[in-house]
N, C-alpha and C positions, 0 to 999 in steps of 0.2 A: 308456573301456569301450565295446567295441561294441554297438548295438542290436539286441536279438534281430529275427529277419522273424516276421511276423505267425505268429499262433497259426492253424493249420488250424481248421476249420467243425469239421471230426468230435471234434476235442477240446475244442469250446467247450460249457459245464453248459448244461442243459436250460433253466435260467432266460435265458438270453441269445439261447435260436434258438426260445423260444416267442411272443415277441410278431413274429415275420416268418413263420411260419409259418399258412398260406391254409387255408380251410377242408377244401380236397382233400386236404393233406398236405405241399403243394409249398413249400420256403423259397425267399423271394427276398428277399434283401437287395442295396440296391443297394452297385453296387460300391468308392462312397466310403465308403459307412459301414461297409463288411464290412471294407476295408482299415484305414481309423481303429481299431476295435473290437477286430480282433484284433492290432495290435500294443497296443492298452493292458493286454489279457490276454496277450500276451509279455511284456511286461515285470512284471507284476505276477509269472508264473511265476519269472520269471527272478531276480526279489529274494523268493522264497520267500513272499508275500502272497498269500493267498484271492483268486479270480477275485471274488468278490461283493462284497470292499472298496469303500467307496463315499466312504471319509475323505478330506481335503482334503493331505494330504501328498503320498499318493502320485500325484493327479491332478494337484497344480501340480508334480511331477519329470515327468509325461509332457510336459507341456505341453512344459516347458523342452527338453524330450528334441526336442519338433515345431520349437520353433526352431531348435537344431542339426543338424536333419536336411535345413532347407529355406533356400534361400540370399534368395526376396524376400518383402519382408513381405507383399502379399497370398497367395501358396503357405500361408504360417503360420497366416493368419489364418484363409485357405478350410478345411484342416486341424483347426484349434481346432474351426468350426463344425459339421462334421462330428462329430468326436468327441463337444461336447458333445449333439448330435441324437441319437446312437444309444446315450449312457449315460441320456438323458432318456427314449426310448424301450422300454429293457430295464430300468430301475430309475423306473417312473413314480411312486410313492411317495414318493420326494425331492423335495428341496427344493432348486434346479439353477439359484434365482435366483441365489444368489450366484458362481456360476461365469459367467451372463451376464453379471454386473455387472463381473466380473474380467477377462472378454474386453473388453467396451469400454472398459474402464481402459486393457488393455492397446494396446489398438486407436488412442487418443488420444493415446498416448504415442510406439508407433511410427511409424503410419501418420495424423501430421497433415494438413488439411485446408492444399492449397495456396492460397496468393495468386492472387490474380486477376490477374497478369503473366501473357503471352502466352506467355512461355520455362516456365515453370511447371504451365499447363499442357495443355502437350503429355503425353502418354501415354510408360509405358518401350516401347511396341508399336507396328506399326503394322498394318491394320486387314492378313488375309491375302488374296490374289488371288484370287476366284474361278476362277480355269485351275488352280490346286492344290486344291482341292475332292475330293475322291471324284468316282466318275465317277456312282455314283448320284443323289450331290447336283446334280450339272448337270444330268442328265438331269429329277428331279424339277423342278427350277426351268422347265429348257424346258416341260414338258408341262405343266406346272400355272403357269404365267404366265397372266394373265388378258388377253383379250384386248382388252378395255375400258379398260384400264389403260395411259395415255400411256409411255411407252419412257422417259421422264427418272424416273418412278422408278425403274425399273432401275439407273440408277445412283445411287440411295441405299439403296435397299433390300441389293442386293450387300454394300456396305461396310460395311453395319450389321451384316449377320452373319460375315461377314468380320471384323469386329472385337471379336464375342466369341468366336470359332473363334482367335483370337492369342491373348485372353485365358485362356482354356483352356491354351494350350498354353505361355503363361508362368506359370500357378501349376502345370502338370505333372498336371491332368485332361482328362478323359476330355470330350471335344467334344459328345459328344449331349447335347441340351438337356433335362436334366433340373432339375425345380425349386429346387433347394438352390442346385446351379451358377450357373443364372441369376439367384436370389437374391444371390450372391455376389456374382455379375459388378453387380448393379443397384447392390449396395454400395459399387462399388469405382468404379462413375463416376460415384455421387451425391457421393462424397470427392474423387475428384480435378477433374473436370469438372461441377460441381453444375450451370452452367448450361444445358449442354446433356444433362441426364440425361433430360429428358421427351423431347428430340427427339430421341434415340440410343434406349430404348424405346419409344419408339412407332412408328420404323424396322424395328426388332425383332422387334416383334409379327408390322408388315406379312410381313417377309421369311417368319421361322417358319408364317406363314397361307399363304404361298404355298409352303411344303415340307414341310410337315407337314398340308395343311386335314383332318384327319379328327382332329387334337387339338384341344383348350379352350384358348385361351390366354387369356384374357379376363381370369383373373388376373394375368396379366402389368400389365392397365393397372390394373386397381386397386393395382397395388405401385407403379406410377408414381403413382396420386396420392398417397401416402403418402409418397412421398418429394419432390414437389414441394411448398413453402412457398408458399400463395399472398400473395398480395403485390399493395398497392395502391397507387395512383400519388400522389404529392405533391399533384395535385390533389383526387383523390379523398377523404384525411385532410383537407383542408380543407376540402370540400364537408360532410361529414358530420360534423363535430367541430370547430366556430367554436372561434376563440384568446380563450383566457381574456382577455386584455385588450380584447375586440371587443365584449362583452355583461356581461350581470349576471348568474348564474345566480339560480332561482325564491326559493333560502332565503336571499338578501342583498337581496331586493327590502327594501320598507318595509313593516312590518308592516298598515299598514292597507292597501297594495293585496294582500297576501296574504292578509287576511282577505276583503276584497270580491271577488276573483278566485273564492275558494271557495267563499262563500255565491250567488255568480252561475251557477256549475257545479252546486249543487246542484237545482236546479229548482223554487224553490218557488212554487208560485203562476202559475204557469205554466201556460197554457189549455195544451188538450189536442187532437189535431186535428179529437176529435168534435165537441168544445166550441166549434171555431173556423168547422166547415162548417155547425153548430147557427146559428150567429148573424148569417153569411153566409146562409142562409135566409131566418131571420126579417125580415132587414135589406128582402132580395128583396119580400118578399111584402107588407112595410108601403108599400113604397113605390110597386107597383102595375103598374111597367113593370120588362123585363130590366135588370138591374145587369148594365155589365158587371164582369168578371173582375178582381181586381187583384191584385198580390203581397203574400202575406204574409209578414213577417218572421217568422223562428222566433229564438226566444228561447236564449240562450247554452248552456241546456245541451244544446239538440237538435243544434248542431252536427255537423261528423263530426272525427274526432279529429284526422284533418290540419289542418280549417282550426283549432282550437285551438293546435295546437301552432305553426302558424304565426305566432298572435298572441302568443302567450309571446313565440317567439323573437324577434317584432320588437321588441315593447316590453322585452326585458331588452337588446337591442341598443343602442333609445334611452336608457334609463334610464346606460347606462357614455357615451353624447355627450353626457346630458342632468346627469352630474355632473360630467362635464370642463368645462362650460358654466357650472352654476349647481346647487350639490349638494346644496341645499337642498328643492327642490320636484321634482317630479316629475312632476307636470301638465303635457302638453304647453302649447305655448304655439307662435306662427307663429315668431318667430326660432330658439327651440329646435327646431323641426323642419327648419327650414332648415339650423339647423348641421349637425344630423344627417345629413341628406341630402349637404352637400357635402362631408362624413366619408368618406360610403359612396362619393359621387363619386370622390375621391381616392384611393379605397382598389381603384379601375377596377369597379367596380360598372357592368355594362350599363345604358341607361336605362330598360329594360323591366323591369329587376330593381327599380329605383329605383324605379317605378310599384307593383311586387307588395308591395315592403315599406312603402309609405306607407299602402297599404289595409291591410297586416297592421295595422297602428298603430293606423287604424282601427278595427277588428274587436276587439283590445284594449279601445281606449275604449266600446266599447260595452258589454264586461264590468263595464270596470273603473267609469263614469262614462255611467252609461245618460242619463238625465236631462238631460247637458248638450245641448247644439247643439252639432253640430261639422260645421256646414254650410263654414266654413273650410277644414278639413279634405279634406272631398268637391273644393271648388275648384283646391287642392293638387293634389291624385289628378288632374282635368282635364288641371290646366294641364300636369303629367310628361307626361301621355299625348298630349298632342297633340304635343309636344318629342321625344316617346321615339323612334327611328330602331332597325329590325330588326340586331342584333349578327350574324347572319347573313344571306347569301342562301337565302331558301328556294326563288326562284320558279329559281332553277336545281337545285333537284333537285325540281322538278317532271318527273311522267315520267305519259304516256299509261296507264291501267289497261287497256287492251286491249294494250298490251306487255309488261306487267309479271304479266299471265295466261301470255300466252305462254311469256315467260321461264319463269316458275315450271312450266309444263308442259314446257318441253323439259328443265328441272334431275331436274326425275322421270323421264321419260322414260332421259335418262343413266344417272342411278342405278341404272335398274333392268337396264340391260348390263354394271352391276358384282358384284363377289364382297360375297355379304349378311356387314356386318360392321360393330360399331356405329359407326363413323364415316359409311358409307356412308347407315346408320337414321338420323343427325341429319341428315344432308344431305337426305336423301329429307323429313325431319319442315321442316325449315326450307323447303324445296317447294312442301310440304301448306299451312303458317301462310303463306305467301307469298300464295299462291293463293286461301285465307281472307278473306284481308284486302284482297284486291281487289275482293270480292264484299260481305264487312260487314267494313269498317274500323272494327272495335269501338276501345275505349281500350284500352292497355297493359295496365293493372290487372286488368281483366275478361280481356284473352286469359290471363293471365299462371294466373288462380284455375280457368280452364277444367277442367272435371271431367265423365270421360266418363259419360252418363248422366243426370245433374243441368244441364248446360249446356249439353253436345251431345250431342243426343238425335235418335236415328236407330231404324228398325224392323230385323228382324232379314237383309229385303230390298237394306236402302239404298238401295230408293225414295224413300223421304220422309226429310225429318229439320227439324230447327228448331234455331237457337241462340238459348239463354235464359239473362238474365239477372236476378233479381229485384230489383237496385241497382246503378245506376250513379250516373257523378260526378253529374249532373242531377238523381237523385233519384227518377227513374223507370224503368218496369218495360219491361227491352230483347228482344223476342222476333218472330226474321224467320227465315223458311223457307233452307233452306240449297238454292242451287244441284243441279242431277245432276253439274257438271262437280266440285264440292268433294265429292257423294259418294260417285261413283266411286274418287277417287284414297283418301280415306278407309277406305275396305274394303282397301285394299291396304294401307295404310300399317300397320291394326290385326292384320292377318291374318298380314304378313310383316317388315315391321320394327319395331313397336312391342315385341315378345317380345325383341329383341335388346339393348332399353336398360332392360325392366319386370323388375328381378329383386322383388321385390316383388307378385306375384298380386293381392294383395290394392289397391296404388294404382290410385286412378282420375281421377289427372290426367292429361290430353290430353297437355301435353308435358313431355319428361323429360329428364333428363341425359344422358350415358354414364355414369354410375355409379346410373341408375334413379331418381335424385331429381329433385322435380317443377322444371322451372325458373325462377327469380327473374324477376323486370320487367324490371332489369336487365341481367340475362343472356340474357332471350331478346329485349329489343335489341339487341344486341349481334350474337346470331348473324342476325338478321332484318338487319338492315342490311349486317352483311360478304356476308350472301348476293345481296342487291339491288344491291349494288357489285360482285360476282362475275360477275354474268348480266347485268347493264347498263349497269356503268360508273357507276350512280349510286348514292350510298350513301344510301338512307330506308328511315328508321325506321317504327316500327310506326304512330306516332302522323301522320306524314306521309303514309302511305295514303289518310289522311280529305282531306287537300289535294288528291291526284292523281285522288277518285273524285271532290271536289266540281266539280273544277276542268274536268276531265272531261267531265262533266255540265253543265255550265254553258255550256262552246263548243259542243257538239255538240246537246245538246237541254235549252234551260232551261226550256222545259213543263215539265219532271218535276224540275226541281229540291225539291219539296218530297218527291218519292219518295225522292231524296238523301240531305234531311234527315230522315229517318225513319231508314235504313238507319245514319246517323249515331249516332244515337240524343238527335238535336236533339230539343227541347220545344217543338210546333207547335199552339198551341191551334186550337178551333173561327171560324170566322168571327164569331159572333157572342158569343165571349169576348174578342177581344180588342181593347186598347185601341189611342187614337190615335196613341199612338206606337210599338205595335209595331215591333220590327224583330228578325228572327230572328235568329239565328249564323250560319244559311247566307250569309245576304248578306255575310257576309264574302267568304267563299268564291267569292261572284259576281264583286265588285269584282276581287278576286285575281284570277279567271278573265280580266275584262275586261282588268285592265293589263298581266296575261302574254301576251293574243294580241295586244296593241296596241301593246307591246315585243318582238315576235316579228315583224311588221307594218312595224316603222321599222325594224327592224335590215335586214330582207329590202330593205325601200327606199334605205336609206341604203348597202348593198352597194353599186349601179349606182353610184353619184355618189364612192366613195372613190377620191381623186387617188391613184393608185400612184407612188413616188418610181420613180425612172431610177436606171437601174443604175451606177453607178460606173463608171467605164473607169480601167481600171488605168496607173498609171504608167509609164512604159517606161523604158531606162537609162538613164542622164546622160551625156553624151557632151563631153568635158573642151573 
């Protein structure tokens, strides 16, 4: 039986041309769904059935009808989607899940997902030549090419579009990029090509912004992360999810360290910190001269919930060495922790790690067996640490902070000779946090919770500003004047790209995604480091800023190393608090400083005196 051609507009019921019709009067239905719609109303005429039938017979004979009329299975499927869009649209009423759910039936059946062999997948298309383009489309591109923009994307951007301009014209639509179509299209190379679906739309995107900039495409990349799985590394599931045979979980411990864990968490009796600067007083004034300062231990429940959870995890660590050993007691003891530890050895544990986990153990027994001495214990922790050797070089991705300004100013600078687009907004933001952190290398955690207004606080001028924090790791309250060079770029950054990644009004955290959420620790390591590998060649971290300002500071002017340590947000009591054997953190940092120009020093010396080998003289022919 032949298929009727679609049913004309002027004979389609008033129910079907009322939801496309615009306030003025004017219908626009686009040209897929007007074609879908009105051959389903042909054929309903054509078997004698009411155009408003909405029953499930007659809609799986059209279907069937689209597979015979279209020779590859994405044409069928683009078709399907179509039609169900504008029955969904004109009959919004219904109930049109189950016709979704019958398309991806169908969709699973025909069009399965290929294997990851290289012959497989290749595409039925190949991407079309820019020189067959429309001549508008060239011309668009010429004139709206950005002039900031390196020339080698041009040769991916091209083929990007290029290759859904093929795709079009292998399901037998219509090439302007209209949203269902490129829906389609993102469907059809998240099934065949899954892994390069992010990097073929977000080519995509580029090209369409550079021939269309007066549309939105920004939906586009949110349909890319929809369709992109994220996915974490083998490392990663291990770091965050220890193997059941490695530890004890909390409900298999022994019931009395469960009970004493609990009652230690709960706080009772526990002085308070008025109670404790009350007695630190009294103490003062019975005794007639300044006391100095000393540390006070706080009691298990004042913790902060890292280092708790850190002590769990070591002691349910120990307790699975400490029943392959001896699974009776549970008390450390020195050879039970020796096992332990050369468990963790074996298992390529760093030796600095070796070091954090034996004071976790620690920190544990303090919960768990207050009372005891575990001056042992403390000896242990020593002796790793004087053994422990850095698992990295840090002193080579030390980098100058007067270069790593620089840098971070010429990466703004560039940005802002590019087309505003939020790839461009993270680049310019990762800049900004560059440039931050050469001036206050705060910790991770703290840039990470930044909030504009509550932490960085600026007038409505951006004359002045200050970054505040009221807790850090130390414990103390972190608040230092921000720079004119960090406020400047600031104003620009909130004025003209902050709007491009903030769909949210209402958040007010300093940094964000591209999809407007605030970003992780993690995550904005990640981009703070690829960006400092970007502009220098070296790759550090947020947390190694604090190295290159100390270190910095130290060759250049150690006067002011204690202005350093503040900026730091080191804990530098008064002269006459502190004890005789003070010694700050900074002085780490000194030391570091000292052995990095002093290996900086011999290598320069040691250059003049390396014996260079002679050059080889090559062999000549053998001569019989």
């Amino acid at each position: 039986m032949r298929q009727p051609c679609a049913l004309p507009l002027e004979e389609w019921p008033d129910f079907a041309i009322a939801p496309w019709r615009k306030p003025d009067g004017e219908i626009v239905i686009p040209p897929a769904e007007r074609r879908a719609l009105g051959r389903h109303f042909a054929m309903l005429r054509h078997r004698g059935i009411s155009l408003d039938c909405t029953d499930r017979e007659p809609l799986l004979n059209r279907l069937q009808e689209i597979e015979r009329e279209h020779r590859s299975v994405p044409a069928i499927y683009a078709n399907m989607t179509y039609l169900i869009g504008a029955l969904a649209k004109v009959h919004p009423n219904e109930d049109w899940e189950w016709l979704r759910e019958w398309r991806l039936d169908w969709r699973r059946r025909a069009w399965p997902v290929k294997d990851s062999s290289a012959e497989s997948r290749k595409l039925p298309f190949a991407p079309e030549n820019s020189r067959r383009w429309p001549r508008q489309l060239r011309q668009a591109w010429n004139r709206n090419w950005p002039l900031a923009w390196p020339r080698w994307r041009d040769r991916l951007y091209r083929p990007a579009y290029g290759l859904y301009r093929a795709y079009c014209r292998y399901i037998g639509v219509s090439t302007e990029p209209e949203r269902q179509t490129l829906t389609a299209y993102a469907d059809f190379i998240a099934a065949h090509i899954p892994q390069s679906v992010a990097l073929e739309l977000t080519r995509l995107f580029n090209a369409l912004t550079v021939l269309y900039p007066q549309a939105q495409w920004s939906w586009l990349l949110e349909l890319k992360a929809t369709l992109v799985q994220p996915s974490r590394s083998p490392l990663a599931e291990t770091r965050h999810r220890r193997a059941p045979e490695q530890s004890v979980p909390f409900r298999l411990w022994p019931l009395d360290d469960q009970r004493r864990w609990r009652e230690a968490l709960q706080g009772r009796g526990a002085a308070t910190r008025l109670e404790r600067t009350r007695q630190r007083r009294k103490d003062k004034s019975s005794s007639g001269k300044p006391r100095k300062r000393t540390r006070v231990l706080k009691t298990p429940y004042q913790w902060r919930p890292a280092t708790l959870r850190t002590a769990e995890d070591c002691f349910s660590s120990y307790l699975k060495s400490a029943s392959d050993l001896d699974g009776n007691n549970s008390e450390p003891t020195e050879a039970s922790v020796a096992y332990w530890v050369e468990s963790m050895r074996q298992r390529g544990l760093a030796s600095r790690s070796l070091v954090n986990r034996v004071a976790g153990l620690r920190a544990a027994m303090r919960i768990l067996y207050p009372d005891q001495d575990w001056a042992w214990l403390e000896r242990d922790i020593t002796i790793l640490a004087e053994e422990a050797e850095p698992a990295r070089d840090k002193l080579s991705r030390i980098a100058d902070i007067a270069d790593i300004r620089q840098a971070a100013i010429a990466r703004m600078r560039h940005i802002d000779r590019m087309p505003l687009t939020p790839k461009t907004a993270l680049a310019y933001q990762d800049g900004l946090v560059m440039l931050l952190l050469s001036y206050r290398p705060v910790r991770c955690r703290n840039l990470a919770e930044t909030r504009l207004g509550i932490n960085l606080i600026f007038d409505d001028t951006f004359n002045h500003g200050r970054l505040r924090y009221p807790q850090t790791k130390t414990g103390v309250r972190y608040e230092v004047p921000l720079p004119s060079a960090v406020l400047f770029r600031l104003r620009k950054f909130l004025s003209t790209y902050r709007p491009l990644l903030s769909r949210d009004a209402s958040s007010d955290y300093a940094w964000l995604s591209v999809d407007g959420r605030a970003l992780g620790t993690h995550r904005l390591s990640q981009r703070i480091a690829r960006a400092t590998e970007h502009e220098l060649g070296i790759r550090i971290t947020p947390h190694l800023f604090r190295d290159c300002l100390a270190t910095t500071v130290s060759e250049i002017a150690p006067e002011n190393i204690e202005d350093a340590a503040r900026l730091l947000g080191h804990h530098w009591p008064a002269e006459e608090h502190r004890d005789d054997n003070f010694k700050p953190t900074i002085e780490t940092y000194r030391q570091r400083s000292g052995s990095t120009r002093a290996a900086r020093e011999l290598a320069a010396i040691q250059a003049g005196y390396l014996i260079r080998p002679r050059p080889r003289k090559r062999d000549g022919p053998i001569n019989d």
